[in-house]
C-alpha positions as CSV (number, residue, x, y, z in Angstrom):
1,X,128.5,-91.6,25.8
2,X,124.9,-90.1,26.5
3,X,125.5,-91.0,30.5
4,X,128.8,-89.2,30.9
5,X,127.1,-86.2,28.6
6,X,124.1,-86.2,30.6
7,X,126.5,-85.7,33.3
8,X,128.3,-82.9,31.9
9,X,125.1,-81.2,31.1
10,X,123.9,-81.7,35.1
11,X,127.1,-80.4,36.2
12,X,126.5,-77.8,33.8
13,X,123.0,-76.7,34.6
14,X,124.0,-76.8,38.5
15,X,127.1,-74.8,38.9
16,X,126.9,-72.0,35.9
17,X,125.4,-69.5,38.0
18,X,128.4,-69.1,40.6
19,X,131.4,-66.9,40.2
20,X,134.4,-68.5,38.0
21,X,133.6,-72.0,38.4
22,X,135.6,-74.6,36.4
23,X,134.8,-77.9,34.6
24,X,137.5,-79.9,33.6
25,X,137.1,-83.3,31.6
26,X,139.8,-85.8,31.1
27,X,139.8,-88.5,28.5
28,X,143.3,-90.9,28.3
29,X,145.1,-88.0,29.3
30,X,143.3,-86.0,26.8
31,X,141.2,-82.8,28.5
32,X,139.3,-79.7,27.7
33,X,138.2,-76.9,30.6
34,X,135.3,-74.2,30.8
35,X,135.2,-71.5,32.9
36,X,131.9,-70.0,33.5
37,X,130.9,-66.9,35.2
38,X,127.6,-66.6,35.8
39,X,126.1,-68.4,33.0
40,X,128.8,-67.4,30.9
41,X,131.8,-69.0,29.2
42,X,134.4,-66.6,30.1
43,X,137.5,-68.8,29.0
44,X,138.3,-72.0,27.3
45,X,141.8,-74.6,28.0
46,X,142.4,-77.7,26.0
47,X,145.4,-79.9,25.8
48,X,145.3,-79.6,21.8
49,X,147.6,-76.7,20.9
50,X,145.1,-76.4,17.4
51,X,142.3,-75.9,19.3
52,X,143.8,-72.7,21.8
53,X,142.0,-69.3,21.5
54,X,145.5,-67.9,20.5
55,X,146.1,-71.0,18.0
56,X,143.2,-70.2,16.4
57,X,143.8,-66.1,16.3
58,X,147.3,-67.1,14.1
59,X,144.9,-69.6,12.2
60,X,142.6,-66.7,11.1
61,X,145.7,-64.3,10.7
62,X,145.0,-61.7,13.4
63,X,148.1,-62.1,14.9
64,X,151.6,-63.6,13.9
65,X,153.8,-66.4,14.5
66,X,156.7,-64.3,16.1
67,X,153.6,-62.6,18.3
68,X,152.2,-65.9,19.5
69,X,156.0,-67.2,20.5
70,X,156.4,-64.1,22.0
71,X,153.6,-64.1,24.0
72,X,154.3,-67.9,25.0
73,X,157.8,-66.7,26.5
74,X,156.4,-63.7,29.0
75,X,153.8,-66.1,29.8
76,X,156.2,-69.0,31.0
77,X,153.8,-71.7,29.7
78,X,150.6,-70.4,31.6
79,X,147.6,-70.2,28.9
80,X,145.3,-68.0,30.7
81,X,148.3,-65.5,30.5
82,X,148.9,-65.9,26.8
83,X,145.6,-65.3,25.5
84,X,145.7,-62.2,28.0
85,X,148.9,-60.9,26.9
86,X,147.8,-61.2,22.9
87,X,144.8,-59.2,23.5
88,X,146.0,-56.6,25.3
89,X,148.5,-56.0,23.0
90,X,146.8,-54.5,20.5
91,X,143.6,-53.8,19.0
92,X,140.6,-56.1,18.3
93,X,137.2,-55.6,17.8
94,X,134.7,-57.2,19.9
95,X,133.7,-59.1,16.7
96,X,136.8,-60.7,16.0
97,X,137.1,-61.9,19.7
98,X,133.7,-63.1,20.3
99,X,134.0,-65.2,16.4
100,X,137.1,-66.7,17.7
101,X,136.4,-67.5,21.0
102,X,133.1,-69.2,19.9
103,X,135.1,-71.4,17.1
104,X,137.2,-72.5,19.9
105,X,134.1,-73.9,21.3
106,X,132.8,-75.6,19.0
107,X,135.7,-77.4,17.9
108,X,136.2,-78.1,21.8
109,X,132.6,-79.3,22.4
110,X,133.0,-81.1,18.8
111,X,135.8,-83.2,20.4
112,X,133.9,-84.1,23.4
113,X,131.0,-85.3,22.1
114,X,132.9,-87.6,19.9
115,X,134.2,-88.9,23.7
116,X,132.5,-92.4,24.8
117,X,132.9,-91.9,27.9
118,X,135.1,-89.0,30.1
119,X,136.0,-87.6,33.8
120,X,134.4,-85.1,35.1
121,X,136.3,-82.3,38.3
122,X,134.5,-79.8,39.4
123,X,135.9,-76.8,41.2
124,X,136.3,-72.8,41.8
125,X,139.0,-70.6,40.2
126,X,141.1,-68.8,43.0
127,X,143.8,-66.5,42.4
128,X,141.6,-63.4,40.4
129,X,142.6,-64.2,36.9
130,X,140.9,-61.2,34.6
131,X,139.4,-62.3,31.6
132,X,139.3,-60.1,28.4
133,X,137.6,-62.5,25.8
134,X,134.3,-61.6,25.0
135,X,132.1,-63.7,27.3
136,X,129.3,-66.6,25.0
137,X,125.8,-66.9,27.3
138,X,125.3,-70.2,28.5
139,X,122.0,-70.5,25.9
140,X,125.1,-70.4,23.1
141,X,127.0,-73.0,24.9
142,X,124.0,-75.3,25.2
143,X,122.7,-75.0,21.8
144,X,126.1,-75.9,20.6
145,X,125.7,-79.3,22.4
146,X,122.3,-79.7,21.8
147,X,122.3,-78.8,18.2
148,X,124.0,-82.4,17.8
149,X,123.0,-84.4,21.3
150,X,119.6,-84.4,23.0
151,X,119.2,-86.5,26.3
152,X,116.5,-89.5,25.5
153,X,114.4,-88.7,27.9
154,X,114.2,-85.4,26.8
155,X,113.5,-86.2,22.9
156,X,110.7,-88.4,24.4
157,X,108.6,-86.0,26.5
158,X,108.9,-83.5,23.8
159,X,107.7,-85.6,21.2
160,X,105.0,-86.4,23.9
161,X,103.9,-82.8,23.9
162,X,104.5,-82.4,19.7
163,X,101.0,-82.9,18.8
164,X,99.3,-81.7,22.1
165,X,98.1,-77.7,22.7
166,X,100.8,-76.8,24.7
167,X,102.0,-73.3,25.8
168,X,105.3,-71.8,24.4
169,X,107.3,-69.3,26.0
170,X,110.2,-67.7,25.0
171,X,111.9,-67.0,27.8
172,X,115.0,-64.5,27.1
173,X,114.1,-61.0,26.2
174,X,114.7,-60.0,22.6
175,X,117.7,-57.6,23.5
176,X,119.3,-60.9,25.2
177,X,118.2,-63.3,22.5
178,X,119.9,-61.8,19.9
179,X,123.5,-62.4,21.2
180,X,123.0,-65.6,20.3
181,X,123.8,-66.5,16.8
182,X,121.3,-68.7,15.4
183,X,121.1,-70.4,12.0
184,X,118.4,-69.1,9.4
185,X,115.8,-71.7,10.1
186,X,116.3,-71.4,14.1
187,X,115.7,-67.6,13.5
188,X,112.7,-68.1,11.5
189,X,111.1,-70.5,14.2
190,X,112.0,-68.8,17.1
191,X,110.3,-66.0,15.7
192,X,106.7,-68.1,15.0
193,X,106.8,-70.7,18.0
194,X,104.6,-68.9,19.8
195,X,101.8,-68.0,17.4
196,X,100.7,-71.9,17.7
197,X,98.9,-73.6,20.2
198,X,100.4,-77.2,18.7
199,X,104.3,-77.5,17.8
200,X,103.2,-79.8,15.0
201,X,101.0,-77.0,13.0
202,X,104.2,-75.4,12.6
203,X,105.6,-77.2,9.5
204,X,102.2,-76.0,7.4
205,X,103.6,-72.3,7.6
206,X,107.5,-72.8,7.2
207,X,109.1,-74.2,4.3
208,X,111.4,-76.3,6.7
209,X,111.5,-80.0,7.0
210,X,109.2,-81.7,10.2
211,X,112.6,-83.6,11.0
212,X,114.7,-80.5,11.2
213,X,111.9,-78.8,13.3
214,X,111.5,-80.9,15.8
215,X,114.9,-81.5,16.3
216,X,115.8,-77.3,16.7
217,X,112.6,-77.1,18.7
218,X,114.2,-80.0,20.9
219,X,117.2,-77.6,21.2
220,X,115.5,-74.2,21.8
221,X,113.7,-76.7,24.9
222,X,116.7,-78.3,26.3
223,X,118.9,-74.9,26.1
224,X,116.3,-73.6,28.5
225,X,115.5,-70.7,25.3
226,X,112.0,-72.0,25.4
227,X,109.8,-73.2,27.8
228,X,106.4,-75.8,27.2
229,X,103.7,-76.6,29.0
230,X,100.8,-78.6,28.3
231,X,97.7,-76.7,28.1
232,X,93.8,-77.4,29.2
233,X,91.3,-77.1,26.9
234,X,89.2,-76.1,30.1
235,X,89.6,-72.5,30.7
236,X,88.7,-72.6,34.2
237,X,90.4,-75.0,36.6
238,X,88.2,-76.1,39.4
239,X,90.5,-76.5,42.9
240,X,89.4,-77.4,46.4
241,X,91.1,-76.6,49.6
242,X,92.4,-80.7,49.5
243,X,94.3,-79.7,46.5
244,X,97.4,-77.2,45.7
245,X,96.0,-76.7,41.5
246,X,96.0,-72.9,41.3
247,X,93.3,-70.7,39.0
248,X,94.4,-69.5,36.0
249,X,96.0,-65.9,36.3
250,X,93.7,-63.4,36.5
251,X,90.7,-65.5,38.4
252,X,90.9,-65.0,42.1
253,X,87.4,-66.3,42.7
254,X,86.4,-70.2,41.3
255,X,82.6,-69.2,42.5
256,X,82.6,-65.9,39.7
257,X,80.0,-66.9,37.3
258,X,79.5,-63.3,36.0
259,X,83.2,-63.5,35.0
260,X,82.8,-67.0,33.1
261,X,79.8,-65.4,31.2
262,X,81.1,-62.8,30.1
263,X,84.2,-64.6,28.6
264,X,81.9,-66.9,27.2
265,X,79.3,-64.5,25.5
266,X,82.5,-62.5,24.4
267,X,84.0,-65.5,22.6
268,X,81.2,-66.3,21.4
269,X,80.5,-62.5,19.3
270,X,84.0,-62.5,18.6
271,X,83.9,-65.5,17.0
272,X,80.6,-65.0,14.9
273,X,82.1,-61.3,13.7
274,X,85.1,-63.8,12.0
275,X,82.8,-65.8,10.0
276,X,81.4,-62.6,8.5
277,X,83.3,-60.8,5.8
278,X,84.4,-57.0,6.8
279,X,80.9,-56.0,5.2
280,X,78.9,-58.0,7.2
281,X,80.5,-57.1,10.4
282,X,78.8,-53.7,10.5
283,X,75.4,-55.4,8.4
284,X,76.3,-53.6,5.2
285,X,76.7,-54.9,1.8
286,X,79.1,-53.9,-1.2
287,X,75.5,-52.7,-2.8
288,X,74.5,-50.5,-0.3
289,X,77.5,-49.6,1.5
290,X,77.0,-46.3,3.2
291,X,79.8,-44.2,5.2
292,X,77.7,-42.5,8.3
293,X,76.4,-46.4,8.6
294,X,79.8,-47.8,9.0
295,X,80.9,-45.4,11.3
296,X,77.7,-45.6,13.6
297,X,77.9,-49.0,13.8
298,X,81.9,-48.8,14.5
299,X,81.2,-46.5,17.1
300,X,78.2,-48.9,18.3
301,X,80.6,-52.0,18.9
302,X,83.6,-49.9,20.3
303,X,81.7,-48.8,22.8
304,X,79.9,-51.7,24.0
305,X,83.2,-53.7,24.7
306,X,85.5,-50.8,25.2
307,X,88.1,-52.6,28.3
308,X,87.0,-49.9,30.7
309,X,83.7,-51.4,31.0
310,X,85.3,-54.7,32.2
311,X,87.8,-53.3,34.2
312,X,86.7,-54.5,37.7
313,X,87.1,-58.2,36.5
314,X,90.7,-57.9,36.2
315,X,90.7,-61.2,34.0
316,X,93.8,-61.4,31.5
317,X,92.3,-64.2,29.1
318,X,89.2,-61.2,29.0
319,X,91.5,-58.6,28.4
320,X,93.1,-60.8,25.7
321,X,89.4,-61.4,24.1
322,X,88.8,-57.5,24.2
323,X,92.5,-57.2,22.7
324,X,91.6,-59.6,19.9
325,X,88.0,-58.0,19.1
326,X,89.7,-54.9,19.1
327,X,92.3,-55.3,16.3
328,X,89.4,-57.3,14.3
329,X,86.5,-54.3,14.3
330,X,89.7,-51.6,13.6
331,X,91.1,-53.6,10.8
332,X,87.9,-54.2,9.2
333,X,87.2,-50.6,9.7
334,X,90.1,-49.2,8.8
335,X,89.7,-51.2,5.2
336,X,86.6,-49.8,4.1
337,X,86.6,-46.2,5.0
338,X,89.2,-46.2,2.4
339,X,88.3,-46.1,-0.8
340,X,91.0,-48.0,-2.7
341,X,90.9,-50.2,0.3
342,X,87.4,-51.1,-0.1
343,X,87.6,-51.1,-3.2
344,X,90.2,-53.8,-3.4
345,X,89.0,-56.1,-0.6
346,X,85.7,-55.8,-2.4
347,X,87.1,-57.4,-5.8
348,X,89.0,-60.0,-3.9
349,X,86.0,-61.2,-1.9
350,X,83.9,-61.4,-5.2
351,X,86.9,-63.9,-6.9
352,X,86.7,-66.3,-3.9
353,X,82.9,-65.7,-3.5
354,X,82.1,-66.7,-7.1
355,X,80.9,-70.3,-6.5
356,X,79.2,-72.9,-9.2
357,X,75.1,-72.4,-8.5
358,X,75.0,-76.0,-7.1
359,X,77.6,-74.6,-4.1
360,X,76.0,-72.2,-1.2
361,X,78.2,-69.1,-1.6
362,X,81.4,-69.2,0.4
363,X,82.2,-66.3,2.8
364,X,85.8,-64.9,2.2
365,X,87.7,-64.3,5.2
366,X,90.6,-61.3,5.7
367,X,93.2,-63.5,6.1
368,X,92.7,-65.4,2.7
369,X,92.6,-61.7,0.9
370,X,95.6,-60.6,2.5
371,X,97.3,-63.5,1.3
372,X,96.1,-63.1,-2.0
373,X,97.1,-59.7,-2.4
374,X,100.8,-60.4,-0.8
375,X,101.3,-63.6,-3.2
376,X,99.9,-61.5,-6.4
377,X,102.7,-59.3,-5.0
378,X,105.5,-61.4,-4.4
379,X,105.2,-62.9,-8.3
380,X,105.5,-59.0,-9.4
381,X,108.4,-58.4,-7.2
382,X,110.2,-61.2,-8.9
383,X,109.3,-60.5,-11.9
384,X,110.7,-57.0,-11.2
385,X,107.7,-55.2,-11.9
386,X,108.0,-53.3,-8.3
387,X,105.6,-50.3,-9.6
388,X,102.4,-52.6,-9.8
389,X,103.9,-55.0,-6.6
390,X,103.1,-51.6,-4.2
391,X,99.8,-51.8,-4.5
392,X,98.8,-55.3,-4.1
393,X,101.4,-55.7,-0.9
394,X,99.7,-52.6,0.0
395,X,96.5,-54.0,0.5
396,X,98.0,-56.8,2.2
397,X,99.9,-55.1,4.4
398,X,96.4,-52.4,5.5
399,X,94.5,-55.7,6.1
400,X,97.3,-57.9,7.9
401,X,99.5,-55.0,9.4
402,X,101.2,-57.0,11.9
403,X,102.5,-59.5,9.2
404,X,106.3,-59.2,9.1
405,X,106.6,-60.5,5.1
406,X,104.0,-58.0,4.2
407,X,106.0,-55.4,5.5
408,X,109.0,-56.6,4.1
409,X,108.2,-57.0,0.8
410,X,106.3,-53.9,1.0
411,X,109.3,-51.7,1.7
412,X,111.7,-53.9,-0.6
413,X,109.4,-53.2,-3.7
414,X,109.1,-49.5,-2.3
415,X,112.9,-49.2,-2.2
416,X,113.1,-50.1,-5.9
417,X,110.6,-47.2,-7.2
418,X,111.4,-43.6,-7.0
419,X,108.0,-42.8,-6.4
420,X,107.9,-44.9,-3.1
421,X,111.3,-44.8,-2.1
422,X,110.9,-42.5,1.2
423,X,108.0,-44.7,2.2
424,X,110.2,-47.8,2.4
425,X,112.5,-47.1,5.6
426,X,108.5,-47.0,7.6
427,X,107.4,-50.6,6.6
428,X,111.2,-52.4,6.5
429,X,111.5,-50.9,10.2
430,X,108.0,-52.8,10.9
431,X,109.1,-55.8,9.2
432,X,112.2,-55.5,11.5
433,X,110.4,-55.0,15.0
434,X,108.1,-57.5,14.2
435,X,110.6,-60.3,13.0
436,X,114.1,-59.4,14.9
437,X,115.7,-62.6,13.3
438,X,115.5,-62.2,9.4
439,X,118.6,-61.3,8.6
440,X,117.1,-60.4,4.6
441,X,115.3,-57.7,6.6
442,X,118.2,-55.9,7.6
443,X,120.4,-56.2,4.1
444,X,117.4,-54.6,2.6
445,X,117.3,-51.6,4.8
446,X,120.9,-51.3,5.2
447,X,120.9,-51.2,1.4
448,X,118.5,-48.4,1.4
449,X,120.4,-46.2,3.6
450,X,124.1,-47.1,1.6
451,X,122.1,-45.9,-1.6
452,X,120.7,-42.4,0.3
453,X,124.2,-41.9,1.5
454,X,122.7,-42.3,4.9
455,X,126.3,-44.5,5.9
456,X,126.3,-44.1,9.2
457,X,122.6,-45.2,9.4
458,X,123.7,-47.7,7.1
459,X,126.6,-49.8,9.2
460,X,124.4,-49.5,12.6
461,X,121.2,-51.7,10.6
462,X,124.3,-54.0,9.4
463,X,125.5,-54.2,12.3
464,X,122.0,-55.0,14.0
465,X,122.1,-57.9,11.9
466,X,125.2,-59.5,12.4
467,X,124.1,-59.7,15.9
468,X,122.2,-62.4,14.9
469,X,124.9,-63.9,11.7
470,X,128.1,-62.5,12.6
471,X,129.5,-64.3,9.3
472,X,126.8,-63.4,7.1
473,X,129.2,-62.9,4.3
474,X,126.9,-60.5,2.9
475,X,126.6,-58.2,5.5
476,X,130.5,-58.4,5.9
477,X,131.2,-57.3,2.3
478,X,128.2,-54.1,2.3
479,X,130.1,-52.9,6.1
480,X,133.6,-53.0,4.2
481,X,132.3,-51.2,1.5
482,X,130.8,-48.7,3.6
483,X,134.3,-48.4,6.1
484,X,136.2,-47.6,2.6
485,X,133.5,-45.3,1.3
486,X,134.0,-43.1,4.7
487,X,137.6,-44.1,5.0
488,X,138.1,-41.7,1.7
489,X,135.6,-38.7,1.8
490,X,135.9,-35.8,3.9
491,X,133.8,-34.9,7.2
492,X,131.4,-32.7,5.1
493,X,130.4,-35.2,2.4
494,X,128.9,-37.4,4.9
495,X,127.4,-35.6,7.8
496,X,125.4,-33.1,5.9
497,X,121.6,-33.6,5.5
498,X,119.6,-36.9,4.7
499,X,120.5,-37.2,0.7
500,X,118.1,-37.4,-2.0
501,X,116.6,-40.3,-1.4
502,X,114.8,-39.0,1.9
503,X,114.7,-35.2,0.7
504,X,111.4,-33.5,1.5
């Protein structure tokens, strides 16, 4: 089995980019074919009349017996022609062809994988057939496999690499990487992969099984979604003309010691400001906290490793430090030139400062508040209390902006209290942007718009995120709701202005 897979997936790999090239494999007269076009599956054959693309449209009831028969009969037998003839003869949405077509692919590559052993031809169509199925990328067609087979040798170098640093990279663009459908755990982890530095911290910060990651990890890997490479704990590499190692990007000149300092002495500030509490990091106290002090010493630290002054290094990993040091110094600013800000950071440091007499006292860092404040949150959004929720996931969200949960729970609890309501599209549109995948994040909004009377704003955020599940059967119902709510009122009722909800 895994050699004449291995196979397929080699074949696979090698020939997808070209024009219309086709893979048939035969098993005891048994066979299924793929047609790709440039790393797309444009069309799909099989000997099992169950598992045709026009089988499976009757099946789902888009079309009818009489229109399939009918179809068979102009075709004279040939299938390309009968799936052709069916969809140009009346309309279906892209949807409904792209959900069809990709069930007739996995039941085909379902079959096949059940197949010990199989033949493999490869060839070239000839003869210009057009193709009017909606085309699945080759990432789809691989997870599909892979989601169920991984080559050995490729489980065994990953697992090489699981508890290693290693550098993750995703390597399709988001506006690409959302045409493929992905389960809700795949979506959540393709969304975090990258914010570790080992694959194996990732099952302290997702409620997902360590089996179940490794193994859709091994799929994002092997379906060419992700890319890993082990990474040196050395930042610099030191190469000689004998050898062919490069410098890491950004560092043209191995001999540049005034570079290496200055990444060095940067680290090492940066790192010192993050043991300090926000107070601490402009030498102030709760006590004597003063406003023209904060500010001068704000101003102090901005300017002394503003980017411009390092500009003629041209280093990325010191533009990354600079980055870094940057969002630390404004958060912590940003925090306690507001009062209620202050305020509350100020009460949550003292709760995880308060230490027996015995203990040295304990620094609190932002991270640990934030979280506080969110999970303080979270227990009043389930509990319904969404008035008080606001201001805890508030101050979670001002410390850890950049948190997609925050944001979300922020605008769900928003969207539930009149008060907040026209502050809740801002944050669930952060929570969005900054996790693409999270289907949740989407129903809320779209739900938010339905209740403004906003429906047109409403189906394009559902749509968004059926991208990602087009059978989220939620989704499905609120988008039918919404196509009978406009299919009955008149032009005027739902053009004119922005509803209630968003009045100013």
């Amino acid at each position: 089995m895994s050699a004449s897979l291995d196979n397929l997936i080699e074949s696979v790999r090698k020939n997808c980019n070209k024009a219309n090239f086709v893979l048939k494999l035969e098993k005891d007269g048994d066979w299924r074919e793929f047609i790709f076009d440039r790393r797309k599956v444009v069309h799909i054959d099989t000997s099992e009349v169950r598992e045709k693309f026009s089988s499976l449209l009757m099946a789902e009831n888009l079309i009818s017996k009489e229109e399939l028969f009918e179809a068979i009969k102009k075709a004279k037998g040939n299938s390309y022609e009968v799936d052709n003839i069916i969809l140009n003869s009346r309309e279906f949405s892209k949807l409904e062809i792209y959900k069809i077509f990709r069930k007739q692919m996995k039941y085909v590559v379902a079959d096949i994988l059940l197949w010990e052993d199989f033949s493999i031809k490869e060839s070239n169509l000839k003869g210009g057939i057009k193709f009017v199925k909606y085309p699945i990328r080759i990432e789809d067609f691989y997870m599909t496999i892979f989601r169920k087979y991984i080559p050995p040798e490729k489980k065994e170098k990953f697992l090489s690499l699981y508890n290693e640093k290693v550098e993750v990279k995703v390597r399709l663009p988001f506006n690409e990487l959302k045409k493929i459908p992905m389960t809700k755990d795949e979506s959540i982890l393709i969304g975090n992969v990258s914010n570790f530095s080992r694959l194996s911290d990732i099952k302290n910060f997702v409620k997902i099984p360590e089996e179940k990651i490794i193994n859709i990890l091994l799929a994002f890997w092997c379906s060419e979604i992700i890319d890993l490479k082990k990474s040196s704990n050395v930042s610099f590499k030191i190469t000689t003309p004998d050898t062919e190692e490069n410098l890491n990007e950004g560092v043209e000149d191995k001999d540049n010691e005034e570079l290496r300092e200055k990444i060095e002495s940067l680290r090492s500030f940066y790192e010192d400001l993050r043991s300090k509490n926000y107070f601490e990091v402009f030498d102030l106290t709760p006590e004597d906290f003063d406003m023209g002090k904060l500010k001068k010493r704000y101003l102090e630290i901005v300017r002394n490793y503003h980017p411009d002054k390092f500009a003629k290094f041209n280093s990325e990993e010191l533009n990354n430090l600079l980055e870094d040091l940057s969002n630390y110094i404004n958060t912590a600013y940003e925090t306690l030139k507001d009062d209620d800000a202050r305020h509350e950071y100020e009460n949550n440091l003292a709760k995880y400062s308060a230490k027996s007499s015995s203990e040295k006292e304990k620094k609190e860092t932002p991270d640990k508040v934030a979280k506080e404040s969110f999970e303080r949150g979270r227990m009043l959004v389930n509990a319904k209390n969404y008035a008080e929720a606001v201001s805890y996931l508030k101050a979670a969200v001002r410390i850890k902006p950049d948190n997609a949960e925050y944001n979300a729970y922020l605008g769900y609890a928003m969207s539930k209290t009149s008060q907040f309501r026209r502050e809740a599209e801002k944050y669930l549109l952060k929570a969005i942007e900054l996790a693409p995948m999270q289907i949740n994040y989407y129903i809320h909004l779209g739900r938010l718009y339905k209740e403004a009377k906003l429906y047109n704003k409403a189906l394009r955020i559902f749509q968004e995120g059926l991208a990602w599940d087009n059978t989220n059967n939620i989704i499905l119902k609120e988008i039918n709701e919404i196509n009978e709510i406009l299919g009955n009122k008149k032009k005027k009722g739902f053009l004119g202005g922005l509803g209630k909800l968003f009045k100013k």
